[in-house]
N, C-alpha and C positions, 0 to 999 in steps of 0.2 A: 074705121073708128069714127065715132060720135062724140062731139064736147057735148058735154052736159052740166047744166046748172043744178048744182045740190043742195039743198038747206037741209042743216042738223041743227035741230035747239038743244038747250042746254041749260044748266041752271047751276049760276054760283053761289055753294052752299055755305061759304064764308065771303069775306073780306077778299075783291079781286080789285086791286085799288088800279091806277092808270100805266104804271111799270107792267104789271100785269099785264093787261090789255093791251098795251102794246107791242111787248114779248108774242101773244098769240099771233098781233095781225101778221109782226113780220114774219115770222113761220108759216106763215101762210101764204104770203103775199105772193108765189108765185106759181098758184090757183087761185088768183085775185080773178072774182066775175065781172072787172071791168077790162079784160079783155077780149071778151067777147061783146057783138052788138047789144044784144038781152042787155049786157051787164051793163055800157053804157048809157040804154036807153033810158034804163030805172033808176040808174045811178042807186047799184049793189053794193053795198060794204060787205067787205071779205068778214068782220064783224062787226053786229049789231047789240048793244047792250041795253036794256030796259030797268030804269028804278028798282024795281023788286029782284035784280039779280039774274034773269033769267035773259039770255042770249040767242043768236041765231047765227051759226058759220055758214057764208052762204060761197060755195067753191065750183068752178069749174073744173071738171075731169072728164078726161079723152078715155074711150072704153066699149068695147065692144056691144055691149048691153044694158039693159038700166040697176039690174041688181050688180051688175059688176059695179056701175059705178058709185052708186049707195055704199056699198062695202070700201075701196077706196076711198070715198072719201069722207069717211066715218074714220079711215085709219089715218087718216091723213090732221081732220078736228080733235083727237087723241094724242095724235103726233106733238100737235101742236101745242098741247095742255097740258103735256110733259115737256116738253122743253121751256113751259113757263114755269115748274115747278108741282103742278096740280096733277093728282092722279084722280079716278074716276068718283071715290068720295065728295073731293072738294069740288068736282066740277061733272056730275054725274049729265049723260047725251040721252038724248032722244032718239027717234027713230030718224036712218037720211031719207030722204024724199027729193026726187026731184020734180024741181022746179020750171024747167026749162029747158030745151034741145038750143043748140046754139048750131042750124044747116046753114048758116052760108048765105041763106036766099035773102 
């Protein structure tokens, strides 16, 4: 297995006030990319939020390959946007991408 650093953007298509957002990070928070080196070199928020609404989940996932872990953890930034109440209207994702290998060295 390989940790992998993932980024999935996103865009909220209403009103995600800070209850919100912080419903998401905890859901997340443990594929928080600051356990890994990567995560704390760049000092990575598990989320990032920009003025015009549009965001970045950025998550580490253990995974055999890299589309495996794109898929995971797309399921995982969904997970999370329903257990704040948002389905894929209100908070419609992008594609995952990763960002980063996180070997050890």
């Amino acid at each position: 297995m390989t940790t992998y650093v993932i980024s999935v953007p996103g865009t909220f298509t209403g009103a995600a006030g800070e209850e919100v957002r912080a419903q998401v990070a905890r859901s997340l928070r443990p594929a928080d990319p600051h356990r890994t080196q990567m995560g704390d070199e760049e000092d990575l928020d598990v989320l990032s939020v920009n003025d015009d609404g549009t965001f970045t989940v950025r998550l580490t996932v253990d995974a055999a390959t890299g589309p495996e872990a794109e898929r995971q953890a797309r399921r995982l930034a969904e997970d999370a946007l329903a257990d704040a109440g948002l389905d894929e209207r209100a908070a419609p994702l992008g594609p995952a991408v990763i960002t980063g290998i996180d070997s050890g060295v």
